[in-house]
C-alpha positions in Angstrom: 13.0 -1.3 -8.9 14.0 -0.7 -12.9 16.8 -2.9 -13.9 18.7 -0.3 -14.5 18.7 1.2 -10.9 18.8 -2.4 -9.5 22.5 -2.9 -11.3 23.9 0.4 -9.9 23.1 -0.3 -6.4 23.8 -3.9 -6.8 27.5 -2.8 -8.1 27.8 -0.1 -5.3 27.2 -2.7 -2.8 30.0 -5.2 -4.7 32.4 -1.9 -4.7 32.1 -1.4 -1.2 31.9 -5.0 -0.1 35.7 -5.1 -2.0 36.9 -1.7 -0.4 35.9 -3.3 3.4 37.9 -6.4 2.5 40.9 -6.8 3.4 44.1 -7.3 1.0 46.7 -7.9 3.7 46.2 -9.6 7.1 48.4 -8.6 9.4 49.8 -9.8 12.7 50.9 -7.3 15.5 52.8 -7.9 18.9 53.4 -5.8 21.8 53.2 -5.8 25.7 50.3 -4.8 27.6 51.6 -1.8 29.6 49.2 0.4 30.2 49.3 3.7 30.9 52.4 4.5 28.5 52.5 6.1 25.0 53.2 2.6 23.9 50.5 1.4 24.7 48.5 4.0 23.6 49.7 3.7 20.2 49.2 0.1 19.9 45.3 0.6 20.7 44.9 3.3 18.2 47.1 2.1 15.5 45.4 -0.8 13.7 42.3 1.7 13.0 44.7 4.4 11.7 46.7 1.5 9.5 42.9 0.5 8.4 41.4 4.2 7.1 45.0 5.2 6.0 44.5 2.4 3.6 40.9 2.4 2.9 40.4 -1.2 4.6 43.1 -2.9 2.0 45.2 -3.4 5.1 44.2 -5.0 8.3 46.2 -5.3 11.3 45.4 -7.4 14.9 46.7 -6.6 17.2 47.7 -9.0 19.9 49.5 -8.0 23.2 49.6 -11.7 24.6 51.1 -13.7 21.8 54.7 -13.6 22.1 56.6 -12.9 25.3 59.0 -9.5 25.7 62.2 -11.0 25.1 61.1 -12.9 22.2 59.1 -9.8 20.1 62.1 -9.2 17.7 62.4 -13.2 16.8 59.1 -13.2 16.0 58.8 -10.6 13.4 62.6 -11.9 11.9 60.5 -15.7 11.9 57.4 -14.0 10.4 55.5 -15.7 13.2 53.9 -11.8 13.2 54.2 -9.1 10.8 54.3 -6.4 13.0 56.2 -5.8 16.3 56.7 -3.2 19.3 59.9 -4.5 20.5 60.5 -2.9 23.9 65.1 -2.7 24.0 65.3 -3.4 27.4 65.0 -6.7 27.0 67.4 -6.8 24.4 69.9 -5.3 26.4 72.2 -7.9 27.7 72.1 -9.5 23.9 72.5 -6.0 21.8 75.0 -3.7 22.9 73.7 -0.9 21.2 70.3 -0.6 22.8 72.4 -0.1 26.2 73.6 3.5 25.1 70.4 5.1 25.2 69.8 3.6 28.6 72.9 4.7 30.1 73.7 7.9 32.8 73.9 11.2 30.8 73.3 10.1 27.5 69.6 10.5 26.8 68.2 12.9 29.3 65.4 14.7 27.6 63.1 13.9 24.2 65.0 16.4 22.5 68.3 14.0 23.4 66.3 11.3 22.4 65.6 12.6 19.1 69.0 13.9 18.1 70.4 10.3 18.9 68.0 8.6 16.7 68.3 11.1 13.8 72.2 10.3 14.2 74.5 7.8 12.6 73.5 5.8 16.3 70.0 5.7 15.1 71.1 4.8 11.5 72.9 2.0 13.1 69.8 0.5 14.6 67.8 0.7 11.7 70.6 -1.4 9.9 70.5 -3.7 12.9 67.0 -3.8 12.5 67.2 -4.8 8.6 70.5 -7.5 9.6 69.7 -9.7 12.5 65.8 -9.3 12.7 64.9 -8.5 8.8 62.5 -5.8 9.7 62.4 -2.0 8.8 61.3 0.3 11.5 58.0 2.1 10.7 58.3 4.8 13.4 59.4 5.4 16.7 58.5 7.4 20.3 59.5 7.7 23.4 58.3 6.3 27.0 57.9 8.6 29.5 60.7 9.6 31.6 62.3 6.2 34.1 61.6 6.8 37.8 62.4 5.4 40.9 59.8 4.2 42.7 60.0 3.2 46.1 58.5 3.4 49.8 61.1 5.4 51.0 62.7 8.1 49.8 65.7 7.4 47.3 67.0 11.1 46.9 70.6 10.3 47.4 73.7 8.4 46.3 73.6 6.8 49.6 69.5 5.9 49.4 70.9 3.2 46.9 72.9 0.8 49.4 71.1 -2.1 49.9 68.1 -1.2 47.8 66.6 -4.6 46.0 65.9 -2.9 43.1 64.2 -4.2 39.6 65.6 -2.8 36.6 65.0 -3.3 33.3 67.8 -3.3 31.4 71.4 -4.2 31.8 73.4 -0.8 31.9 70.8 0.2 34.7 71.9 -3.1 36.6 75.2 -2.5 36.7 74.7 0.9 37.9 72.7 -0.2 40.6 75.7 -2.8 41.4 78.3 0.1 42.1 75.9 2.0 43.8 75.6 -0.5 46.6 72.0 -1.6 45.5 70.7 -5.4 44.4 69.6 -5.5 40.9 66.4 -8.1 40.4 65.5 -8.7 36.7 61.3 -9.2 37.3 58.8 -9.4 34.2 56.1 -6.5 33.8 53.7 -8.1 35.5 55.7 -9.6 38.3 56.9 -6.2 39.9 53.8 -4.8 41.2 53.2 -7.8 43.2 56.9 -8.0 44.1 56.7 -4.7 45.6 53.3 -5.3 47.4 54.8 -8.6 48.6 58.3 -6.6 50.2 60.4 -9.1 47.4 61.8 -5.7 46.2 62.0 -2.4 47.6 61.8 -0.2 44.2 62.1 0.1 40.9 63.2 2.1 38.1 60.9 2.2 35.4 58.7 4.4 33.0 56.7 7.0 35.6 53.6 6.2 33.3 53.3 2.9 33.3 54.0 2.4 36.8 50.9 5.0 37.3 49.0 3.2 34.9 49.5 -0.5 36.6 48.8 1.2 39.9 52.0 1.2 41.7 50.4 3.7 44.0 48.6 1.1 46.0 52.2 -0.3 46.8 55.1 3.0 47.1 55.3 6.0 49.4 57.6 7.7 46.8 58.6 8.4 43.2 62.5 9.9 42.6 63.6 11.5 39.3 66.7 10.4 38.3 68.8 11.8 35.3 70.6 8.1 34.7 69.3 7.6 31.1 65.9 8.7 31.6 64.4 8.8 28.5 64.2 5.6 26.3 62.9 4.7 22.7 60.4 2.7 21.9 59.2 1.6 17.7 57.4 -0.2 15.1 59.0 -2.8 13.1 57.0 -4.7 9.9 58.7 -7.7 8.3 60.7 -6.8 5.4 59.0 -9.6 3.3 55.1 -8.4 4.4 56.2 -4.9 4.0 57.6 -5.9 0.2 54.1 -7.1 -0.4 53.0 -4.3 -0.1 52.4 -1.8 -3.4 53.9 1.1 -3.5 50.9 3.4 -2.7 50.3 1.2 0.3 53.4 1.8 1.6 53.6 5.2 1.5 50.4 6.0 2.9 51.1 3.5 6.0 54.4 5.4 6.5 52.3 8.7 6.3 50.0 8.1 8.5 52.7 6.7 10.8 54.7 9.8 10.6 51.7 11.9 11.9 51.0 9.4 14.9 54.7 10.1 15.0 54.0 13.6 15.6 51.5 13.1 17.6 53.1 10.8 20.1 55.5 13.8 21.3 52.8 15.8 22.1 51.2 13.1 24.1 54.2 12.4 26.1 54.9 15.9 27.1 51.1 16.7 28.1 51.7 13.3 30.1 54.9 14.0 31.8 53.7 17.4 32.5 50.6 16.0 34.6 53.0 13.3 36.4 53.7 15.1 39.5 50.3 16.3 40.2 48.7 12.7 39.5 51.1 10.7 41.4 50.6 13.3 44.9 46.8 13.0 44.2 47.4 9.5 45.0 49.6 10.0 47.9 53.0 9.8 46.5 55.3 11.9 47.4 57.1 13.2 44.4 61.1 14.5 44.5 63.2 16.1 41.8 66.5 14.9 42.6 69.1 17.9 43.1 71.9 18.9 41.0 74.1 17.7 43.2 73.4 14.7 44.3 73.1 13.6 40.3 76.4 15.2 40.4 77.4 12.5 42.8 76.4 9.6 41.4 77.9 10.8 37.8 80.9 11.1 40.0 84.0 9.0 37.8 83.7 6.5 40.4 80.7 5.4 39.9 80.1 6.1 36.3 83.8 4.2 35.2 82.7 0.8 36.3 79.3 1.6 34.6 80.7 2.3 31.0 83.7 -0.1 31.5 81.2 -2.7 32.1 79.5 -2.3 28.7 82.4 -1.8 26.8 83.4 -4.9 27.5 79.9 -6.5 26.7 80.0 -4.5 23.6 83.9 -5.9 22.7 82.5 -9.4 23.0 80.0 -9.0 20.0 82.1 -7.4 18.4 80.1 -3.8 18.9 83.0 -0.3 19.0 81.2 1.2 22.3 83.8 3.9 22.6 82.9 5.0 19.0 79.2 5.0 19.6 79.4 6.8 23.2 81.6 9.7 21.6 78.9 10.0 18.8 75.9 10.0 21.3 78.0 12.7 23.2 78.6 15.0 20.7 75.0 15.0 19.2 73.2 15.2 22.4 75.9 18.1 23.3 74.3 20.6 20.3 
């Protein structure tokens, strides 16, 4: 080969042989929940980080590392530099993660997204920034929280007595005045709870609980309008993320806006096929009525339940009334 035509070659390999390395080596945690759009997104996303920023930015990502209630720590620690922090199990510590979670608040994507596009969802990005120096990346939504159970819980009365896991602790306290026994289990302790008769059903996202299988252990799945639809995101340490140059950044965030996007889609195609795929397994699938949602958002059952987190907002200092009358009006448009 001429010398000439040797060199070219020989510097086109050295070009792409820097393109393919990596600048930035990131570190991402999340919680293996199949099934969900969470988990999709945490399969897909370290390839789309990767091409968005032609190889300069490599992401792992690592679904074992760091326990659930320990996800936000470890990005504020920089023991990762990514996280998919799942708010449940920040619940009893961050008072305004419960709001979302609560009967009549965030019913439907579209409540979802006006919350999060309001001074509430301001206020969690600032929380973010504050007590866990991260900056949130983007955001979606799991798919909408079902009962699960092997017999029928269609009515305010179904609840009595029902050992129940929830996952956060505005649904716990609903359970309480509805006569049932909240159980706090981690993911991967309630499908063998419920095969083992430790608990009797539980409220949770209807496609992760298809995914795991939790159709080889119930008899029925119950829609519920008690908070239904609840947020999940991605944070990156504020220090990794100032790393970054600018161009970096914005096409990361670019990319991460069309996933965005995409994400919604995806969770509407998948709630749409939830009935069908759960009575192909031999579920039985109810829409609660009207009015029996009616009854359990009855005053007397939904006092104690905001009362209750009022007070665990006062103690941290947290104005709950203020935040509930903003989440009211904006998912009132």
């Amino acid at each position: 080969m001429p010398l000439n035509r040797w060199l070219f070659a020989a510097l086109g390999l050295a070009a792409t042989a820097a393109a393919a390395a990596p600048e930035y080596k990131w570190t991402m945690s999340y919680l293996p929940v199949t099934g969900t759009t969470y988990y999709d997104a945490a399969q897909v996303l370290p390839e789309r980080i990767r091409k968005a920023t032609n190889g300069r930015v490599e992401v792992t990502a690592n679904g074992s590392l760091v326990p659930g209630n320990r996800l936000l720590e470890a990005v504020r620690d920089g023991d990762v530099q990514m996280t998919m922090p799942l708010s449940g199990y920040y619940t009893a510590s961050q008072p305004l993660f419960t709001l979302g979670a609560l009967p009549g608040i965030s019913e439907s994507h579209e409540d979802l997204d006006r919350l999060l596009d309001s001074p509430y969802g301001r206020a969690l990005r600032e929380m973010y920034a504050r007590d866990y120096k991260a900056k949130e990346l983007m955001s979606a939504a799991f798919c909408p929280q079902t009962m699960f159970s092997n017999k029928p819980v269609v009515t305010a009365e179904d609840w009595k007595g029902l050992r129940l896991r929830v996952n956060n602790a505005g649904t716990a306290v609903l359970a309480n005045v509805l006569g049932a026994k909240p159980t706090s289990l981690a993911a991967g302790e309630v499908l063998p709870a419920l095969q083992r008769g430790v608990i009797d059903a539980v409220l949770t996202d209807a496609c992760w609980a298809y995914g795991a299988g939790f159709y080889t252990a119930v008899k029925h799945a119950s829609v519920w309008k008690l908070g239904s639809v609840v947020p999940w995101n991605v944070l990156v340490n504020q220090e990794a993320w100032a790393q970054l140059p600018k161009d970096l950044q914005q096409s990361i965030e670019a990319e991460l806006g069309k996933m965005e996007a995409e994400m919604k889609k995806d969770w509407q195609a998948k709630v749409a096929a939830l009935p069908s795929q759960w009575q192909a397994k031999g579920v039985k699938y109810h829409v609660v009525s009207e009015a029996e949602s009616k009854k359990v958002h009855d005053p007397k059952y939904m006092t104690p339940v905001f009362e209750a987190w009022y007070k665990q907002a006062d103690a941290r200092g947290v104005d709950a009334k203020r935040w509930e009358k903003v989440a009211r009006d904006v998912v009132a448009r």
